[in-house]
N, C-alpha and C positions, 0 to 999 in steps of 0.2 A: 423286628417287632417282638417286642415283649410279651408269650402269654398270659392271661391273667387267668386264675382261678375263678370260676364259674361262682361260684359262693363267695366272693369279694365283691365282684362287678358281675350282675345280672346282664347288662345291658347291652343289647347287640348292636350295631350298627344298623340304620332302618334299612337300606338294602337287604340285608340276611332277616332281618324278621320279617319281612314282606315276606324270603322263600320261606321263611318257618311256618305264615299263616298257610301259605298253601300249600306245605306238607297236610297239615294239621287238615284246611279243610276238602283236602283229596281225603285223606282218611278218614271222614267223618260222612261224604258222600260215596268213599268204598263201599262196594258189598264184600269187600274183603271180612273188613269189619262190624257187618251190620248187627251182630250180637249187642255189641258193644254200646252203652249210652254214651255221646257225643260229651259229656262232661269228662270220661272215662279217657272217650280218645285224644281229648285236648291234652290232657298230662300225660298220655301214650306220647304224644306226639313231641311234648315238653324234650321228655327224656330221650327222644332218639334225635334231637337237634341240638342238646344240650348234656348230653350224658349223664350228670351228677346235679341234683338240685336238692335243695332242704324245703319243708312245708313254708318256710317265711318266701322265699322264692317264688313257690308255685302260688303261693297266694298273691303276692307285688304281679307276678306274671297273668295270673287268669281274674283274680278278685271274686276266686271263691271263699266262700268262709270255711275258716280252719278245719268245720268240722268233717266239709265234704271232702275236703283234701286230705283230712286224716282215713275216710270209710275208702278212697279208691284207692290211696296209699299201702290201708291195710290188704283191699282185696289185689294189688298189686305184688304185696309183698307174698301173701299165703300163695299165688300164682305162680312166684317165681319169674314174674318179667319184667322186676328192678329187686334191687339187694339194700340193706341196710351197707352203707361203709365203712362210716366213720359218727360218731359221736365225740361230740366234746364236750369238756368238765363243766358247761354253761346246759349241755343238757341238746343243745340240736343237733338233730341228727342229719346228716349228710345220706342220698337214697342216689342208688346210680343201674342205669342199665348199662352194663357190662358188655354186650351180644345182643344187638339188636335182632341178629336170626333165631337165639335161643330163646328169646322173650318172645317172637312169633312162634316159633314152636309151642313154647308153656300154651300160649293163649289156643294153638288148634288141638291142643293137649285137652282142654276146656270145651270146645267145642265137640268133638270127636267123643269125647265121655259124654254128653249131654245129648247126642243122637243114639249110641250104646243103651242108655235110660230107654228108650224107647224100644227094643229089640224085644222084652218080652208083649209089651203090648200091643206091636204088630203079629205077632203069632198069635195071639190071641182074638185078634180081632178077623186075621185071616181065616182063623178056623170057624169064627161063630158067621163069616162072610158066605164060606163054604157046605157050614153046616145047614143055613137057612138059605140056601141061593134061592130055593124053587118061589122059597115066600119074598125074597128082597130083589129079585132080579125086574121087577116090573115100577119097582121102586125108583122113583127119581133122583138121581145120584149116586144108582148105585154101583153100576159098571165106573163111573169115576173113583171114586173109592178102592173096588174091587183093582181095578188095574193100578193105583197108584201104591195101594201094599204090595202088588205081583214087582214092580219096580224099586220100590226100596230096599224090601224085605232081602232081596237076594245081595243086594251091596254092603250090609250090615258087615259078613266077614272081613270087605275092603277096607274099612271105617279102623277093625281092632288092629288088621296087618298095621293099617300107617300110624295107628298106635303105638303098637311093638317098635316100627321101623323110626320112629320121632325118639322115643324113650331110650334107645339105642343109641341113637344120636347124640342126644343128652347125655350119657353117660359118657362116650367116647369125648366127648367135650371138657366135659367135667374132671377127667382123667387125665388130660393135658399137664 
């Protein structure tokens, strides 16, 4: 069996795009990735069943237009969880995910800073929790509250370790 380049012949076999829809919509009813908008994980899901695609591709493939397949490409690329490859003198560009675990990595890279964001605002709101308990403790909602900054608050350090510990990864990867 001859393989054929991905960017010649898009087209699968309908057996394997049957499995490709239901990678695609396992991932899009994951809470893996519930950050994520469901147009985001369909090209997520493109490039880890397909590896190497160009926007004319992903557009023939989803029938989105150019332009959204250009903003998740771009926030795809600024992420780090596909790569520019190749370009030819016709101007398309060829986009590949290389490591499917280093692209999930980028992506908790993303999440992991986006809960970080919020570390100084739980301090802050613990202390003003703290500072008026006598006046907000009769308060409805507020022992909910009160206990759910007592719960996060303290996991914040975990959140930067597996930062450090991801980033780390990344680089030992990258250094190959």
């Amino acid at each position: 069996m001859i393989e054929k380049d991905l960017n010649d012949d898009i087209d699968f076999d309908p057996e394997i795009v049957q499995i490709e829809k239901e990678i695609m919509n396992f991932l899009i009813k994951s809470r893996l990735l519930v950050k994520l908008k469901p147009i985001f994980i369909k090209i997520l899901s493109l490039f880890i069943t397909r590896k190497s695609l160009t926007q004319k591709d992903l557009k023939k493939l989803t029938d989105l237009s150019a332009g959204t397949i250009s903003q998740e490409i771009n926030k795809m690329l600024e992420n780090e969880i596909i790569e520019l490859t190749k370009s030819s003198e016709s101007g398309q560009i060829t986009y590949s995910m290389n490591s499917v675990a280093i692209s999930f990595m980028n992506f908790n890279k993303i999440v992991i800073n986006d809960i970080l964001k919020w570390q100084d605002e739980l301090n802050r709101v613990k202390s003003e929790l703290e500072k008026n308990e006598k006046e907000f403790q009769n308060i409805r909602g507020f022992k909910g509250i009160y206990d759910f900054v007592n719960i996060i608050q303290p996991i914040i350090p975990t959140y930067k370790e597996s930062l450090e510990i991801i980033n780390r990864l990344i680089k030992a990867h990258k250094n190959k």
